[in-house]
C-alpha positions in Angstrom: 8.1 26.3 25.1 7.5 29.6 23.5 4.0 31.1 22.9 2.1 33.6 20.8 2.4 36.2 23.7 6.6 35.7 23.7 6.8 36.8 20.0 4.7 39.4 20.1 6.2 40.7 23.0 9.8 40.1 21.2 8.8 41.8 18.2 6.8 44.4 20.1 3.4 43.8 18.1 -0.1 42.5 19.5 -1.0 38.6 19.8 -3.2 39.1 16.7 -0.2 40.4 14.7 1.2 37.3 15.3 -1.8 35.1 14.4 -1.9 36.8 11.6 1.6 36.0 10.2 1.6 32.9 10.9 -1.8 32.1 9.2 -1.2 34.6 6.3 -4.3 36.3 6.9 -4.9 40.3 7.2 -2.7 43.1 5.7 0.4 43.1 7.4 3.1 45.4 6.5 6.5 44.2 5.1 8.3 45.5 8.1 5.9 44.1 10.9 5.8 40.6 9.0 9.8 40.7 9.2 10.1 42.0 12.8 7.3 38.8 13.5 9.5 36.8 11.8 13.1 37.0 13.2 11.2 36.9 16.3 9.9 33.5 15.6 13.0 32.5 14.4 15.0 33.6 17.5 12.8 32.0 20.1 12.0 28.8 18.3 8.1 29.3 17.8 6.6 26.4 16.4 3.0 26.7 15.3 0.3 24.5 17.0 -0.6 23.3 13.7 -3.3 21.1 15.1 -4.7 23.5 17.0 -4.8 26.2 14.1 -6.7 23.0 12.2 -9.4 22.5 14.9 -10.4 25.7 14.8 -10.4 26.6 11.1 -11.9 23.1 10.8 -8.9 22.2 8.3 -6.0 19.9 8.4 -3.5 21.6 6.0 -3.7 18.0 4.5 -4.1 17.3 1.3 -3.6 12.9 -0.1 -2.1 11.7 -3.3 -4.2 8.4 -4.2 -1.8 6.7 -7.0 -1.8 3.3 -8.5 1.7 2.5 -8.6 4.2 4.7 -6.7 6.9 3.1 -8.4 5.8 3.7 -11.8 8.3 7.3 -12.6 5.5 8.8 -14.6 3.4 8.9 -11.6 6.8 9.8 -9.4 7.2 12.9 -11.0 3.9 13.4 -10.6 3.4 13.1 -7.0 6.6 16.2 -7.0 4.6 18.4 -8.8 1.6 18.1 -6.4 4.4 18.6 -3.7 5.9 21.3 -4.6 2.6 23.6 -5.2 1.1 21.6 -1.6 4.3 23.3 0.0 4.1 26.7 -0.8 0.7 26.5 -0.3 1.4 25.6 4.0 0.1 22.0 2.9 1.3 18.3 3.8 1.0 15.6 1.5 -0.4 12.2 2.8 0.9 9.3 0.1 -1.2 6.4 -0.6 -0.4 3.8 -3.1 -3.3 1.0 -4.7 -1.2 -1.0 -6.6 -4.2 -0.8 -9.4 -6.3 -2.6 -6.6 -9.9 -1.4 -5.5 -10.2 -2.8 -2.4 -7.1 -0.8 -1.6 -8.5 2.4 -2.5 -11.6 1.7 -0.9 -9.8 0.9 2.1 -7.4 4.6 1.9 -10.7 5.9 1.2 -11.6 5.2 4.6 -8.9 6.2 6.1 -8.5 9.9 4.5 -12.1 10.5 5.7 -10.8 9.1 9.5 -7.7 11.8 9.1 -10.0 14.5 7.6 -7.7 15.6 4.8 -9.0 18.6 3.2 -9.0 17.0 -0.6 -7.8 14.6 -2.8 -5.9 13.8 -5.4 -7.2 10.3 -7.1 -5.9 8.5 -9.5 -9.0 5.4 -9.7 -7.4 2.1 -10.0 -10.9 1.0 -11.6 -13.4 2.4 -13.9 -16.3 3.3 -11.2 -16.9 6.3 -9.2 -17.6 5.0 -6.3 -14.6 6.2 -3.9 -15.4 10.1 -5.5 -18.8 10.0 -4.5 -17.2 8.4 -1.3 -15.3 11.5 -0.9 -18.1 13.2 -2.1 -21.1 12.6 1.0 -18.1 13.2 3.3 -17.7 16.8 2.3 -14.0 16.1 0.9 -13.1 18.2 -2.3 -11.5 15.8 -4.9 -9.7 16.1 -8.1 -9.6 13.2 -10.2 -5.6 12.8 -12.1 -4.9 11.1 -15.1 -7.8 8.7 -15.8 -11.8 10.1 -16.1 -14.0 8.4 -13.9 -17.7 8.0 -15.6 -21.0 8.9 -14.7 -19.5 11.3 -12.3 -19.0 15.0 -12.8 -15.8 15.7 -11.0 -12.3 18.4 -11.5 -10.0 16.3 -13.5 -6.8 17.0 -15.0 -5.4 14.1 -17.5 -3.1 14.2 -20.5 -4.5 14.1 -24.2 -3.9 9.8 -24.6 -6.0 9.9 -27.7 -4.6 12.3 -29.6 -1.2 11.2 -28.7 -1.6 7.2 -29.6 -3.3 8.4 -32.8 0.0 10.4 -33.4 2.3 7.5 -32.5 0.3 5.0 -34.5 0.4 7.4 -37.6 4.2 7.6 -37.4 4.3 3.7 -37.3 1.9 3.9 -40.5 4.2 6.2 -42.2 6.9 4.5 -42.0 5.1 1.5 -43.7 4.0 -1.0 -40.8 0.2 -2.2 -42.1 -0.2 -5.0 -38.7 0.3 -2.9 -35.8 -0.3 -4.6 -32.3 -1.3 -2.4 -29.4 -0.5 -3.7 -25.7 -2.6 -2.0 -23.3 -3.9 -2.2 -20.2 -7.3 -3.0 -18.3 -10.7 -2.3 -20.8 -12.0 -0.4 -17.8 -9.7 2.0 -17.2 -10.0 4.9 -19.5 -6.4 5.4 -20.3 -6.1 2.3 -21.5 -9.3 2.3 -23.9 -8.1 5.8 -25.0 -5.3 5.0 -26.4 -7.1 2.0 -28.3 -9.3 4.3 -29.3 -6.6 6.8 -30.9 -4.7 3.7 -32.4 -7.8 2.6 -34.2 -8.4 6.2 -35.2 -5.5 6.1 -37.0 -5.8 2.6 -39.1 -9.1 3.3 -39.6 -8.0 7.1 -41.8 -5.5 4.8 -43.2 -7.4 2.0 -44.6 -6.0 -0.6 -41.9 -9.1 -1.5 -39.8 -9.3 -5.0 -40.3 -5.9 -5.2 -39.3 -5.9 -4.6 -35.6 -4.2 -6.1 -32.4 -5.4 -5.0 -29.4 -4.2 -7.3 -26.3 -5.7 -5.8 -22.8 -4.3 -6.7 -19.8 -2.5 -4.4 -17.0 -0.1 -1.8 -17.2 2.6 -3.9 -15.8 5.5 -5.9 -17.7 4.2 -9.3 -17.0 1.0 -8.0 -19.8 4.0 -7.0 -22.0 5.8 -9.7 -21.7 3.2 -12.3 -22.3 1.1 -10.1 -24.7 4.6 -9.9 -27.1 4.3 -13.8 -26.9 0.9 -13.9 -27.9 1.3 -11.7 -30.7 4.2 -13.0 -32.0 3.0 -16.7 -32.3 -0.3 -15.3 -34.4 -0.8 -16.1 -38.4 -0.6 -12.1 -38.7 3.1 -11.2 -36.9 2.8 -7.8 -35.6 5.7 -5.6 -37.4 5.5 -3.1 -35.0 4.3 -3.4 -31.6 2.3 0.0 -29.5 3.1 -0.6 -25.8 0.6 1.4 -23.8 2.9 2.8 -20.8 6.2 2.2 -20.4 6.2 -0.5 -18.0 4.6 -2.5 -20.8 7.4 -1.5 -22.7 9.9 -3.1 -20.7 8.2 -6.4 -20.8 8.0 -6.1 -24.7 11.2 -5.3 -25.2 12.3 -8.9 -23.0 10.0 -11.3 -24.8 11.4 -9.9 -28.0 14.6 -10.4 -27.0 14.2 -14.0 -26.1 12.3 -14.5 -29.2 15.6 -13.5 -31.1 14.3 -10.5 -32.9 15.8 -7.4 -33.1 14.7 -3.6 -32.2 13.7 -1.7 -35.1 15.0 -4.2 -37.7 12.3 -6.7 -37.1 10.2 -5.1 -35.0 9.2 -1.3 -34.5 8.3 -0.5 -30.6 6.4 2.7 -29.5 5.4 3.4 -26.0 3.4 6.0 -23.8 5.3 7.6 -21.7 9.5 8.0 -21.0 12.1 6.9 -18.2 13.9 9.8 -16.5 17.7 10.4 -17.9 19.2 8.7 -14.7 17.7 5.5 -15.4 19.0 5.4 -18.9 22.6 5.5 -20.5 21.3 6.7 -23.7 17.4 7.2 -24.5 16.1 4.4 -27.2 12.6 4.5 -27.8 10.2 6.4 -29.5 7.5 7.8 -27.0 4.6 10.0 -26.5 5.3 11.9 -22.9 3.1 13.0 -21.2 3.8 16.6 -19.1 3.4 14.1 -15.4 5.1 17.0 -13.6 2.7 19.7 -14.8 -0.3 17.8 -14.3 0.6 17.4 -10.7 1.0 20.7 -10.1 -2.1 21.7 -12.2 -4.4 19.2 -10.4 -3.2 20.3 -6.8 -3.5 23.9 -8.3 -7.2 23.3 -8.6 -7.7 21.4 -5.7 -6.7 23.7 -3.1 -8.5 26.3 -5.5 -11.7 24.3 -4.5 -11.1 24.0 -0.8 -10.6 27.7 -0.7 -14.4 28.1 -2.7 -12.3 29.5 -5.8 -13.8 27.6 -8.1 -16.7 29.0 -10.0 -19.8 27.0 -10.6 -19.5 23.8 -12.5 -16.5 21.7 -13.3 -13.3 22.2 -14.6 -11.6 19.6 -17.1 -7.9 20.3 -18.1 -6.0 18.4 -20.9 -2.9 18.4 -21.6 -1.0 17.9 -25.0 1.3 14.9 -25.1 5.0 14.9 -27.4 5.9 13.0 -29.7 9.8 11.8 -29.3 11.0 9.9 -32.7 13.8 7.9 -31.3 16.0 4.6 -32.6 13.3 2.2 -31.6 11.4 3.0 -34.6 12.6 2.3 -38.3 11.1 1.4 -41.5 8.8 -1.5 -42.1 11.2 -4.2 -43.8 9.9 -8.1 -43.5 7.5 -9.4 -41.5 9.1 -11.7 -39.0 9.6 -15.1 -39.4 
């Protein structure tokens, strides 16, 4: 197997030339770097990567903590985290919690065993305990897409209140007066956000004693059985706020079985969209949210922290959500019967 001492022989450079390519560290001219290089290439060098890692005390590791993998809003997240963790000579470790706490304590544990060099949480709950966690074992952490409270932390999230007040204005305008919001658990701050926007809304428009808010989880079955619920109450929802779009989709099948159309009886908004390959022609009105960006921002910042490039104190970024008017939307004509 080739060593440090056959490509710098090969490219006719010192050993610490070559360390110095390979970690990208020192001022190395253009000319030496691609002499280095095709030397590498031609004798098959392949970086002891571990080694590298116990001595710089770093792993070149970096984990994505999600709470549903197969959710695509949190898929295109995850490639923005990879493509900035591969240009950046890092690996990215996958864990999924399905929304549970035990499993995040339990990746927790394990990240700490691996010594990752940060993390990239999305908290399936609405504690901080696997930040500070992460915290008292000297792990940097950035917190994705939901706040986690009495904690200071990095976090990079979309703008959910401002972007359900927007969707729940447009449903106002268009003359829907009982708006039902499906959302999910009270604990996580996405969900309550978005209530919190929605209300904003009825309350500028002289609708607060008219709200539905069903909590549940951001899954279809809370959807599903939420669009039941509402649907069999003295005050029939005539449009109907899904807070994610896997809510959406269980919306969408308890209205069907309940016979009623999509806008002419009822009016459906949701947060966030399904990518173009899933769908033959885009339907519903959404607010997206830039999932793509804020991975990339997020592992932007975290390896900004491992590096000590962060100046003192934390950094919050928020980004704007868009509003997309599609066909699921129409005016307000009857309330269903």
């Amino acid at each position: 197997m080739p060593t440090v001492l056959d490509v710098a022989r090969v490219a006719g450079v010192a050993p610490i030339t070559v360390s110095r390519v390979i970690n990208n560290t020192g001022y190395i001219s253009q000319e030496t770097r691609e002499k280095v290089e095709t030397a590498i290439n031609e004798l098959g060098y392949v970086p002891n990567t571990l080694a590298r890692g116990l001595r710089s005390k770093r792993t070149h590791a970096l984990a994505l903590v999600v709470a549903d993998i197969t959710n695509p809003y949190f898929t295109s997240m995850a490639r923005g985290v990879e493509d900035v963790a591969g240009l950046n000579g890092y690996t990215v470790i996958y864990c999924n919690t399905d929304e549970s706490e035990s499993k995040e304590d339990k990746y927790a544990n394990i990240l700490v065993q691996r010594q990752v060099d940060g993390v990239l949480l999305v908290p399936a709950g609405g504690n901080a305990k696997t930040v500070r966690y992460l915290d008292n074992n000297k792990i940097d952490v950035v917190v994705l897409d939901r706040r986690v409270p009495e904690r200071d932390t990095n976090l990079v999230c979309s703008d959910s209140e401002n972007g359900a007040r927007e969707l729940t204005e447009l449903l106002i305008n268009l003359g829907h007066q009982r708006i039902a919001i499906i959302t999910g658990p009270d604990n996580v701050s996405t969900s309550t956000d978005r209530v919190v926007g929605y209300r904003q809304a009825l309350k500028a428009a002289g609708l607060p004693a008219n709200e539905q808010v069903y909590y549940g989880g951001f899954n279809q079955q809370t959807g599903y059985e939420s669009t039941k619920i509402a649907m069999r109450s003295s005050q029939k929802p005539t449009a109907i706020f899904a807070a994610n779009n896997f809510i959406l989709i269980g919306v969408v099948k308890a209205l069907r079985e309940l016979k009623m159309r999509v806008p002419e009886d009822v009016s459906v908004v949701g947060f966030d969209d399904f990518p173009e390959s899933m769908l033959i022609e885009p339907f519903f009105t959404v607010a997206i949210q830039p999932a793509y960006e804020m991975g990339k921002k997020a592992a932007e910042l975290l390896i900004k922290q491992i590096n000590g490039e962060i100046d003192e104190g934390y950094q919050k970024i928020i980004l704007p959500t868009e509003i997309i008017v599609r066909r699921s939307t129409g005016p307000v004509r009857a309330s269903p019967e």
